[in-house]
Residue, then its C-alpha position, 0 to 999 in steps of 0.5 A: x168187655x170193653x169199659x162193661x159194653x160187650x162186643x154184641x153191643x158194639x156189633x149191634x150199634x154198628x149194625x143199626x148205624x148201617x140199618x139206618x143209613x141204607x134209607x139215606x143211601x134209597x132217598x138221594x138214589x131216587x133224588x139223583x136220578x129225578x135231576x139227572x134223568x129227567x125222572x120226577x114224573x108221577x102218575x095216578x098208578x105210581x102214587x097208588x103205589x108209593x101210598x100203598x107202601x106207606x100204609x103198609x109201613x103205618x100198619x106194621x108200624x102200629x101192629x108193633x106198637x100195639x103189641x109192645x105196649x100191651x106185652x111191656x106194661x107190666x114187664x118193662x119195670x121188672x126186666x134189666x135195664x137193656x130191654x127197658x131202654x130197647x123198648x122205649x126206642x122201638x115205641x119211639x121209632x115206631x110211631x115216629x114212623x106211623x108220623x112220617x109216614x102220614x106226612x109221605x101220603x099227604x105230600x104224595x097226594x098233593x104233590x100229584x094233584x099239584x104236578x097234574x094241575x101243571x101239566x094240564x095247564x101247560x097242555x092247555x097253553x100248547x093248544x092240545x086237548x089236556x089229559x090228566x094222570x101224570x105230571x112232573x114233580x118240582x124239586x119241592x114236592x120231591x123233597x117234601x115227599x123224599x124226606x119224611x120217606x127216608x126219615x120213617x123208612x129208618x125209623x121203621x127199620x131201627x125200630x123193629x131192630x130194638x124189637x129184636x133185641x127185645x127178643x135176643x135179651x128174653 
């Protein structure tokens, strides 16, 4: 023990430094190849997708709350002090991620509709009969959808990590 924080702390505080940068490292990855090859398109079956991901981060997400708050309740007063503040930041990430996460869909939703509407209209200028199901997103709409992502893909993952230190200190 160093200054009474164990080694398993510091373990697991560098542990969660890493869980929640891996979605830093996923956001600019996706970012860097939208700019340097041309791959900020979106299509119906892409956002179906991506929006299918962020309902499934919102249901696990209130499933863990659900079960946090309706175990915890009672035993959050008479437990030590580490499971108390573990289960604070756990319901906090976790339904900062259900959040983000209604945030991402939105911005999926209209960044789609907004980069179809783009290039049907350009398709019209060119003289060609427009098609609908895709179009390319602008640097904005990128981030708008980028962003809230990574934002609750860390909260999601730093969340279920004070989860299982709930279970480690039981």
């Amino acid at each position: 023990m160093m200054n009474g924080v164990s080694a398993w702390t510091c373990l697991f505080y560098a542990f969660i430094s890493a869980v929640s940068l891996a979605p830093v490292i996923f956001v600019w990855h996706y970012w860097h190849e939208a700019r340097t090859k041309d791959w900020g398109w979106t299509s119906i079956d892409s956002r179906t997708m991506y929006v299918d991901g962020a309902k499934t981060l919102i249901t696990a997400s209130g499933i863990a709350v659900a079960l946090l708050a309706s175990s915890s309740v009672s035993s959050v007063k008479n437990t030590n002090g580490v499971v108390a503040f573990s289960a604070k930041v756990a319901a906090v990430c976790l339904i900062s991620c259900v959040c983000l996460s209604l945030v991402v869909i939105l911005a999926l939703l209209r960044g789609f509709e907004r980069a179809q509407s783009r290039n049907i209209e350009k398709q019209r200028k060119e003289g060609r009969q427009p098609t609908s199901g895709e179009g390319r997103l602008n640097s904005t709409e990128l981030l708008f959808i980028l962003i809230p992502a990574g934002f609750g893909l860390s909260c999601f993952l730093v969340g279920f990590a004070f989860l299982a230190r709930i279970a480690f200190h039981f």
